[in-house]
TITIFI-795568 format. One record per residue (C-alpha): residue in three letters; x, y, z. Coordinates in pm, 1 decimal. Layout:
% residues N
+-----+----------+----------+----------+
|   r |        x |        y |        z |
+-----+----------+----------+----------+
| ala |        X |        Y |        Z |
...
+-----+----------+----------+----------+
END
This chain:
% residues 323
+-----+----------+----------+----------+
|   r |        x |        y |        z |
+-----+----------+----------+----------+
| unk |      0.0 |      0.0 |      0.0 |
| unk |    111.8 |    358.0 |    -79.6 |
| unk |    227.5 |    520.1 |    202.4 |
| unk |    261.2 |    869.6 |    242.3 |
| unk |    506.3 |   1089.8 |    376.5 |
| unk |    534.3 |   1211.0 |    756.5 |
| unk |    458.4 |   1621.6 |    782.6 |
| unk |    431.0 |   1884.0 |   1031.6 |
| unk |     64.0 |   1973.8 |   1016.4 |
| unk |      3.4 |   2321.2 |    998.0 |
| unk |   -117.1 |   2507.7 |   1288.9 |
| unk |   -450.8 |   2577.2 |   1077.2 |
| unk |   -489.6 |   2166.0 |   1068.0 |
| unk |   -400.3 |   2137.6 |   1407.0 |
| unk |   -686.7 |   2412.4 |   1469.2 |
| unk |   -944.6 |   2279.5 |   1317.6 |
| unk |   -925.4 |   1927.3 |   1447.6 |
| unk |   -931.1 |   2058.3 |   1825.7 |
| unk |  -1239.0 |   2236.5 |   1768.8 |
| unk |  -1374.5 |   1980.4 |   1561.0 |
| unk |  -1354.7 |   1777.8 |   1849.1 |
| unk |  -1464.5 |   2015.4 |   2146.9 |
| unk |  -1761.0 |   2048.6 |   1914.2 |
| unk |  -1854.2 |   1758.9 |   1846.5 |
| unk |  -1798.0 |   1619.0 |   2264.9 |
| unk |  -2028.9 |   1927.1 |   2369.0 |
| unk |  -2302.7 |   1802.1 |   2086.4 |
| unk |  -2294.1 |   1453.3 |   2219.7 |
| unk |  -2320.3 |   1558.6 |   2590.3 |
| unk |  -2679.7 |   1641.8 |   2463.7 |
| unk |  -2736.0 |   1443.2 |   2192.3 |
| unk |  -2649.5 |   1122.7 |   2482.3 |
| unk |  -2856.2 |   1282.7 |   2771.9 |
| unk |  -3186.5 |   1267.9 |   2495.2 |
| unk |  -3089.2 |    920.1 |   2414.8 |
| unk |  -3053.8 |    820.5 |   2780.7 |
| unk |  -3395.8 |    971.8 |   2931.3 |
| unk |  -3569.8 |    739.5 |   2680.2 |
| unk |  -3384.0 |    467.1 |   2677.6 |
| unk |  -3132.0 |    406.4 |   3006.2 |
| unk |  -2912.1 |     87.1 |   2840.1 |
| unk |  -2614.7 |    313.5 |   2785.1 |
| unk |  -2372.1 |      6.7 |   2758.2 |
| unk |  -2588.0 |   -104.9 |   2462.4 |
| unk |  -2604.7 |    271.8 |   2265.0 |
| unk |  -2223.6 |    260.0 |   2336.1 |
| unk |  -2207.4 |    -81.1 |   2157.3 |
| unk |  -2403.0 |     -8.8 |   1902.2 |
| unk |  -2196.5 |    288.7 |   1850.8 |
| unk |  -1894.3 |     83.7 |   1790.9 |
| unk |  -2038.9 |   -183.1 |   1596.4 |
| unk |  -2164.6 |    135.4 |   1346.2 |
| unk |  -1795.6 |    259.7 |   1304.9 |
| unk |  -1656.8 |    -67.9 |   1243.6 |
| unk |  -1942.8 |   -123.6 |   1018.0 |
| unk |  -1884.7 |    215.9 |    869.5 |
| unk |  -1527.3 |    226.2 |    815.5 |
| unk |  -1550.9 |   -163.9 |    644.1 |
| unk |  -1788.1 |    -63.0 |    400.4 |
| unk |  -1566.0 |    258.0 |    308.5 |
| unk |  -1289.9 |     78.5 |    305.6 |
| unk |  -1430.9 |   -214.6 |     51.7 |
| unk |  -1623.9 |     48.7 |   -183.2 |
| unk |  -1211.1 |    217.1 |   -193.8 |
| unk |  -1336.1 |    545.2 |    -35.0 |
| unk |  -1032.7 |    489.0 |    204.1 |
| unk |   -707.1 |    377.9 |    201.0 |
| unk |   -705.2 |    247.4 |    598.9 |
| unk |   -601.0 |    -62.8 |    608.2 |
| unk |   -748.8 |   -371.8 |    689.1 |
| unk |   -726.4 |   -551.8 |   1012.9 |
| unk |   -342.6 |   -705.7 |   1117.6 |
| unk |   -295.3 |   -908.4 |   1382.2 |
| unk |      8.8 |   -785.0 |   1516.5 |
| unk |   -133.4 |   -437.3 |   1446.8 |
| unk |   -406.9 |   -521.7 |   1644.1 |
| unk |   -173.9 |   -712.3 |   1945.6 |
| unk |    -62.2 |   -364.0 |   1960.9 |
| unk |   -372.8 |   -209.3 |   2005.9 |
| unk |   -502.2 |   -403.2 |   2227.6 |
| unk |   -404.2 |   -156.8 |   2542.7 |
| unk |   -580.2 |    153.8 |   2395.8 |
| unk |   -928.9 |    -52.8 |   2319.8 |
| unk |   -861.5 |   -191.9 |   2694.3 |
| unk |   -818.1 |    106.2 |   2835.5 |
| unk |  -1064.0 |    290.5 |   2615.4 |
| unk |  -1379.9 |     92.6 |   2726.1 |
| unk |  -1257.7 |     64.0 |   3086.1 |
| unk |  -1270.7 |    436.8 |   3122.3 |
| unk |  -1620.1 |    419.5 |   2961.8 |
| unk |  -1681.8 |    160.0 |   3241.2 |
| unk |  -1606.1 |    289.2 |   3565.4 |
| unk |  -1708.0 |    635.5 |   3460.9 |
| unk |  -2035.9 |    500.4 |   3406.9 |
| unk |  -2032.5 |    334.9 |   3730.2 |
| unk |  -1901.3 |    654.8 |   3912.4 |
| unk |  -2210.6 |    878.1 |   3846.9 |
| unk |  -2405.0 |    631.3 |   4045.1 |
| unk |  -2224.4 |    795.3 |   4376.3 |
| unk |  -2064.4 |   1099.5 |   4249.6 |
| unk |  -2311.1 |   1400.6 |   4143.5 |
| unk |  -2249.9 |   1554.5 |   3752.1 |
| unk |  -2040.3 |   1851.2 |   3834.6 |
| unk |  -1851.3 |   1706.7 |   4051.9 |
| unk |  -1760.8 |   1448.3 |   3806.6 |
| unk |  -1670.4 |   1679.8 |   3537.7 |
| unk |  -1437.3 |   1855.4 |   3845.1 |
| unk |  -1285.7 |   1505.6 |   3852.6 |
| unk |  -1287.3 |   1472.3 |   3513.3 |
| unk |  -1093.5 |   1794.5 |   3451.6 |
| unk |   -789.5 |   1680.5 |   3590.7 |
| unk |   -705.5 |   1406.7 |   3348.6 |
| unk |   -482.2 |   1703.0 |   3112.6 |
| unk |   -249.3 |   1699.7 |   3452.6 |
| unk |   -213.2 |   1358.6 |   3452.1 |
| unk |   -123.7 |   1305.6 |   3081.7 |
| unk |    115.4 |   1596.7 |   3158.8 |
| unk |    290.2 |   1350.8 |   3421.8 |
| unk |    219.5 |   1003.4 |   3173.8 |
| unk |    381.1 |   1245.9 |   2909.9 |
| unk |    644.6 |   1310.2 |   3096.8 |
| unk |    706.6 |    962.5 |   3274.1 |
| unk |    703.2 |    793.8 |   2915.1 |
| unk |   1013.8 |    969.9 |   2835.1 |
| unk |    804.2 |   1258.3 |   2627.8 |
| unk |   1034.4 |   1518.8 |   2762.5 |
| unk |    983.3 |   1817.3 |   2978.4 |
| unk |    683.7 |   2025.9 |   2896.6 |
| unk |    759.0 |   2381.4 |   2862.2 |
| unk |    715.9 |   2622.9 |   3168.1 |
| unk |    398.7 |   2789.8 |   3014.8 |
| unk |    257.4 |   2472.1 |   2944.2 |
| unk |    314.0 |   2319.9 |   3279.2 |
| unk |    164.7 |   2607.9 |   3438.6 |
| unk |   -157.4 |   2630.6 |   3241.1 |
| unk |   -265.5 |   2248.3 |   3329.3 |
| unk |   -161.3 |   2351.4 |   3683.7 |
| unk |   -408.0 |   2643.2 |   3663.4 |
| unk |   -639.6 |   2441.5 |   3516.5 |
| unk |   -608.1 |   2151.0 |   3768.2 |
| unk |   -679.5 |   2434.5 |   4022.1 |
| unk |   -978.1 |   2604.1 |   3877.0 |
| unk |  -1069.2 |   2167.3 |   3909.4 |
| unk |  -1022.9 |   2228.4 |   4293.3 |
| unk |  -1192.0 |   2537.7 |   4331.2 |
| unk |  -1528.4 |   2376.6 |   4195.3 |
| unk |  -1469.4 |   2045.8 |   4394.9 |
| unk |  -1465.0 |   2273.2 |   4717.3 |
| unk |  -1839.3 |   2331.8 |   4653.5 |
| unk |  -1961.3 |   2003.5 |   4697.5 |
| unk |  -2083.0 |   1901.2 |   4994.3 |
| unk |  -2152.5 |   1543.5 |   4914.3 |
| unk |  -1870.7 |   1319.5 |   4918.6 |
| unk |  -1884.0 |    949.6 |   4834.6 |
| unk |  -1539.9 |    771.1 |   4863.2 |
| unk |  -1646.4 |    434.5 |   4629.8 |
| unk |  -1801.6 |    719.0 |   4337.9 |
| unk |  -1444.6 |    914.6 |   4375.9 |
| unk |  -1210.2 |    630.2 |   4329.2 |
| unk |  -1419.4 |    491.8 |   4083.0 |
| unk |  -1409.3 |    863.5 |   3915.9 |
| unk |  -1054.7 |    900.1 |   3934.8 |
| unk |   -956.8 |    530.9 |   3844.6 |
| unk |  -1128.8 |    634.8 |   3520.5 |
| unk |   -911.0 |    969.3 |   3465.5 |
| unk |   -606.6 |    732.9 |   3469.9 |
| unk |   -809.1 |    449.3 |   3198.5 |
| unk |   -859.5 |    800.1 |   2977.7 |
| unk |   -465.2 |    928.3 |   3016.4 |
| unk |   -309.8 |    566.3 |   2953.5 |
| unk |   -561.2 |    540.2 |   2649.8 |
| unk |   -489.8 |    923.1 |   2504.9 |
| unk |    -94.1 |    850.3 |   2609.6 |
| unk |   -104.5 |    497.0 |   2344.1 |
| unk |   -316.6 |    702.4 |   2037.9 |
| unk |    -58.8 |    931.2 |   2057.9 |
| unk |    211.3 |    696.7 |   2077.4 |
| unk |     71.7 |    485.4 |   1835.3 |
| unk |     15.9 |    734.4 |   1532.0 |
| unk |    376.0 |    872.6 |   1585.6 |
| unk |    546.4 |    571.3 |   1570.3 |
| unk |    357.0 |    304.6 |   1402.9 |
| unk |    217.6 |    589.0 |   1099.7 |
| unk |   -125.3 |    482.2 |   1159.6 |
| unk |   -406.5 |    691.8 |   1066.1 |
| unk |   -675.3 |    846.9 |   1294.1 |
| unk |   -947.3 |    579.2 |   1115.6 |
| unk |   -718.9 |    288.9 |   1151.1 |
| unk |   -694.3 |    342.1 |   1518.8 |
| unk |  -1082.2 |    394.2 |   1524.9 |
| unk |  -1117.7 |    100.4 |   1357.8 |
| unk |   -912.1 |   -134.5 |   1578.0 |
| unk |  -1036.0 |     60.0 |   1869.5 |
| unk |  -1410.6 |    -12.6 |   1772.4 |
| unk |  -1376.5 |   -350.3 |   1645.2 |
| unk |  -1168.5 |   -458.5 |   1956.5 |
| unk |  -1424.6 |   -325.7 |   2182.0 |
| unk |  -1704.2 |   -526.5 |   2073.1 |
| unk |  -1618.7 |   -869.2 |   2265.6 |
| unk |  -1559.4 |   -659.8 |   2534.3 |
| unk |  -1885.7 |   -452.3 |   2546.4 |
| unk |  -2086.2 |   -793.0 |   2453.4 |
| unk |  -1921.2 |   -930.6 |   2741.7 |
| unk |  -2045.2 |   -636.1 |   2963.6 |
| unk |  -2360.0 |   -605.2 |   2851.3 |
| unk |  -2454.7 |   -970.2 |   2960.8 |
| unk |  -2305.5 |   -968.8 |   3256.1 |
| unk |  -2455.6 |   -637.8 |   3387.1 |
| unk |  -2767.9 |   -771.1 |   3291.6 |
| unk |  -2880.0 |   -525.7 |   3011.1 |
| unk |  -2931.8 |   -772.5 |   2763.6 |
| unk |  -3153.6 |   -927.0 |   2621.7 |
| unk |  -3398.3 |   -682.7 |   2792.0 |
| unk |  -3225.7 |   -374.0 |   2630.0 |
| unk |  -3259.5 |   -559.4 |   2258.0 |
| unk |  -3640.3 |   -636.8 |   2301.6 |
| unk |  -3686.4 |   -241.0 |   2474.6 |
| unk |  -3475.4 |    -79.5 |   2171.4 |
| unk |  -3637.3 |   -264.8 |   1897.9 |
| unk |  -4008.2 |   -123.2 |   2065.0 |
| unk |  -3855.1 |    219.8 |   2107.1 |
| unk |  -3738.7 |    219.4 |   1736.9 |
| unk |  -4089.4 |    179.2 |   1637.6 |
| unk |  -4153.8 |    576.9 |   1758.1 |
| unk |  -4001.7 |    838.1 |   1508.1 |
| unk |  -3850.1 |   1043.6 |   1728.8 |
| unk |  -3666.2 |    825.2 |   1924.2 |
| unk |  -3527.5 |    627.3 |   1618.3 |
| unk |  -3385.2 |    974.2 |   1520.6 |
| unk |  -3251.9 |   1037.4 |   1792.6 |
| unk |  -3086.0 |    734.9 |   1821.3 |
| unk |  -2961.3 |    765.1 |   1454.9 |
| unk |  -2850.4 |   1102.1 |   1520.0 |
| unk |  -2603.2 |    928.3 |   1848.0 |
| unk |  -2448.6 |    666.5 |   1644.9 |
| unk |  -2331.2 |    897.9 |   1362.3 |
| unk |  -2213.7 |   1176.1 |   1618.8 |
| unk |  -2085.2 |    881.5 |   1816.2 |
| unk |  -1826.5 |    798.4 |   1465.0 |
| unk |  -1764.0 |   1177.2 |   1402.8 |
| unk |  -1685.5 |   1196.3 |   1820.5 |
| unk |  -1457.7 |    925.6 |   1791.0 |
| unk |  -1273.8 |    994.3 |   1454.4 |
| unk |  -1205.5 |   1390.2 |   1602.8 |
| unk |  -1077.6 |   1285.5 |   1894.7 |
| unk |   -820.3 |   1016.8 |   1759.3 |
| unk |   -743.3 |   1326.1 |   1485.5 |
| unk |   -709.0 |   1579.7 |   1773.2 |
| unk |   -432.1 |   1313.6 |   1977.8 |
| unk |   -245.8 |   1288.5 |   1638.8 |
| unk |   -237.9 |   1578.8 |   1448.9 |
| unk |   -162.7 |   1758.0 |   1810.5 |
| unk |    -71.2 |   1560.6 |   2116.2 |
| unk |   -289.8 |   1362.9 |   2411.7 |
| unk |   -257.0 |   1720.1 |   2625.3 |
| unk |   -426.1 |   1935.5 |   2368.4 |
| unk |   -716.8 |   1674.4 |   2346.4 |
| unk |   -767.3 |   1688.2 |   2732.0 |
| unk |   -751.6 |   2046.1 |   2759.2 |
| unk |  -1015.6 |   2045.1 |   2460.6 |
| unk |  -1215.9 |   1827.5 |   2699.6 |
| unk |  -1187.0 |   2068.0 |   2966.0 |
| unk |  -1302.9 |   2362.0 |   2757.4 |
| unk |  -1593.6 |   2121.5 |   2621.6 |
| unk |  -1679.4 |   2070.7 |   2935.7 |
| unk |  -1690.0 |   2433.6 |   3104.2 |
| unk |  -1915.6 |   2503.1 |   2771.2 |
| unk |  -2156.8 |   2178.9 |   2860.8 |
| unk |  -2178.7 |   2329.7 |   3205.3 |
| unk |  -2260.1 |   2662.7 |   3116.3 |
| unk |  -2524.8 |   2588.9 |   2859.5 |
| unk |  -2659.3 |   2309.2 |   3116.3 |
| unk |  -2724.5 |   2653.1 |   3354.6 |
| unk |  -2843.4 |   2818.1 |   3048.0 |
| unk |  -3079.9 |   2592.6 |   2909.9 |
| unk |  -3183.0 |   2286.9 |   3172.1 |
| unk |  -3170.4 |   2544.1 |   3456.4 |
| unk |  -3290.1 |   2415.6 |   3811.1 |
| unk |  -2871.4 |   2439.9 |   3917.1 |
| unk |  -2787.2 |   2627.7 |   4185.6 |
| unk |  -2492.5 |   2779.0 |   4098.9 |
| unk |  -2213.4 |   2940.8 |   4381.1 |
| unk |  -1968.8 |   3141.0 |   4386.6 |
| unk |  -1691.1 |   2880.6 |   4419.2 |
| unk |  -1819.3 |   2719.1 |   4068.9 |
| unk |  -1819.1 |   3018.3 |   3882.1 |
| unk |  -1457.6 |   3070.9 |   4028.0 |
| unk |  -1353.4 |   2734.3 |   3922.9 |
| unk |  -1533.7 |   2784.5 |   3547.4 |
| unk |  -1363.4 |   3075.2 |   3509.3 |
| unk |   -982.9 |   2931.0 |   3646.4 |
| unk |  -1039.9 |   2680.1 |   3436.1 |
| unk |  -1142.1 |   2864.3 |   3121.4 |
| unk |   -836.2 |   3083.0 |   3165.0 |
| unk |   -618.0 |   2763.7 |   3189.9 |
| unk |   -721.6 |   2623.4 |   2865.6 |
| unk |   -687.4 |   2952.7 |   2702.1 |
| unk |   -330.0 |   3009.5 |   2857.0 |
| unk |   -227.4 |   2621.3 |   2725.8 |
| unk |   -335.9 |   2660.0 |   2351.8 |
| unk |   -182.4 |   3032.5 |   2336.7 |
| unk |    166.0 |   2816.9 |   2474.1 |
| unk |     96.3 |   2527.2 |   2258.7 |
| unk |      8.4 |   2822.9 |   1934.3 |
| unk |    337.4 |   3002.2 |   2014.9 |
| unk |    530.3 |   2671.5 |   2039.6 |
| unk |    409.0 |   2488.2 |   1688.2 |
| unk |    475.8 |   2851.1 |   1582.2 |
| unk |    850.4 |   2826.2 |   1670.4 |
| unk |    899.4 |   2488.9 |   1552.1 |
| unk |   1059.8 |   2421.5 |   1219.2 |
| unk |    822.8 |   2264.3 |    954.9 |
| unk |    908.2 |   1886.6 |    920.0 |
| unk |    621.3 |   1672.4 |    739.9 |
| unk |    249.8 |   1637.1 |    683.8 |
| unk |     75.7 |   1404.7 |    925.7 |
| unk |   -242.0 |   1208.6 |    907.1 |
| unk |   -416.7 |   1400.1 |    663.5 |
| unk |   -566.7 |   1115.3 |    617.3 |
| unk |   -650.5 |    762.8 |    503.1 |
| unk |   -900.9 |    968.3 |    193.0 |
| unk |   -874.4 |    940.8 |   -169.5 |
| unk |   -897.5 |   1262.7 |   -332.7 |
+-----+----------+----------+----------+
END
């Protein structure tokens, strides 16, 4: 197979994928939470999800309107961490929002871009620069500002919370790793990771129970328009989701794609206030929206004035698409 030629990507590129993919994570905050309230087997949507992109990307690939390659096995020995660690993070972050209340898990949440910064730095990545350090730090602590609001505390929902922030930063640190040194595209390692998740997520949804009773529910949902729209509507967004965040970790690094979370996520929260309403909002939030907010902005105006500096060296994964 043709192979083409490892670039720089330009820091338009590099643009466009991060807010291709804070856009489409806000989108499917919502577009999930619609699914959800009609139809609560979220292992099952997330499985379906995969089995779509693996579906998806097949089909393309067959009908030659990509040039990813087809499944290798020691391609796919390879891969095997990141779809591990991919749908264990899924997993126990599902399983944390039974004791841990939704801003308080997007608190937790928020400090995953600190520990990629350490994983970065641990797998011999280098030391960040001092204006990058410091805006994770500031963004850790606008994490810890919000956290101080919450009055609840459940130990089991935090360590399940936080055992998922280190699933997401082993997963992020491996798509990173893997497109820089093994070439591969961001739809060959959404490929792998969706077709390697489906044993797993089969395996989960029987033994949580959710099926068969979530096949005989969806298949009397699907029989009501609006739902089967919907749910139409979260397996596409959950492909375009996937495919911008694998992009995102390429074309810029695992840090930029947290950080992108963490913007994504002050946005959900504010529109949640905006639109859903019934939030009491304090003081110590707002503080920690806004710490965090100026974090994120801080880290991409370091990360613009690095790519900036850097020489140009090659194109990147611009992509696995005939022209």
């Amino acid at each position: 197979m043709e192979v083409q030629p490892e670039m720089e990507p330009s820091s338009s590129i590099s643009l466009i994928s991060a807010v291709s993919y804070g856009i489409a994570s806000m989108a499917m905050v919502f577009i999930n939470k619609a699914v959800i309230m009609q139809y609560p087997h979220s292992m099952t949507v997330l499985t379906l999800q995969q089995l779509a992109t693996s579906l998806l990307i097949h089909c393309g690939r067959r009908m030659g309107y990509t040039r990813a390659r087809g499944i290798d096995l020691a391609t796919a020995k390879k891969l095997l961490p990141v779809s591990i660690f991919y749908n264990a993070n899924v997993a126990f972050a599902l399983a944390s929002l039974k004791g841990v209340n939704i801003p308080m898990y997007i608190a937790i949440k928020r400090l995953t871009p600190l520990a990629v910064l350490i994983a970065g730095y641990l797998f011999g990545k280098g030391k960040p620069t001092t204006q990058v350090a410091l805006s994770v730090l500031l963004t850790a602590a606008g994490c810890v500002i919000a956290a101080l609001g919450d009055f609840s505390f459940d130990l089991f929902g935090y360590g399940l919370a936080l055992t998922s922030v280190f699933f997401q930063t082993m997963y992020l640190v491996l798509v990173e790793k893997s497109g820089a040194e093994d070439g591969l595209s961001s739809i060959e390692i959404m490929f792998y990771n969706s077709f390697l998740s489906l044993p797993f997520l089969s395996f989960l949804i029987i033994v949580t129970g959710e099926f068969p009773n979530s096949l005989s529910l969806l298949l009397a949902k699907c029989s009501y328009l609006p739902f089967l729209v919907i749910l139409v509507l979260s397996l596409v967004m959950g492909i375009v989701l996937n495919f911008t965040m694998f992009l995102c970790t390429i074309v810029n690094s695992a840090l930029t794609t947290t950080i992108v979370g963490v913007l994504k996520g002050v946005g959900s929260t504010t529109l949640g206030f905006v639109l859903l309403g019934g939030v009491e909002v304090h003081a110590l939030n707002v503080s920690g929206l806004v710490v965090n907010t100026a974090g994120g902005v801080w880290y991409s105006y370091a990360k613009y004035r690095q790519k900036k500096a850097k020489p140009a060296k090659t194109l990147s994964d611009l992509e696995a698409h005939k022209k």
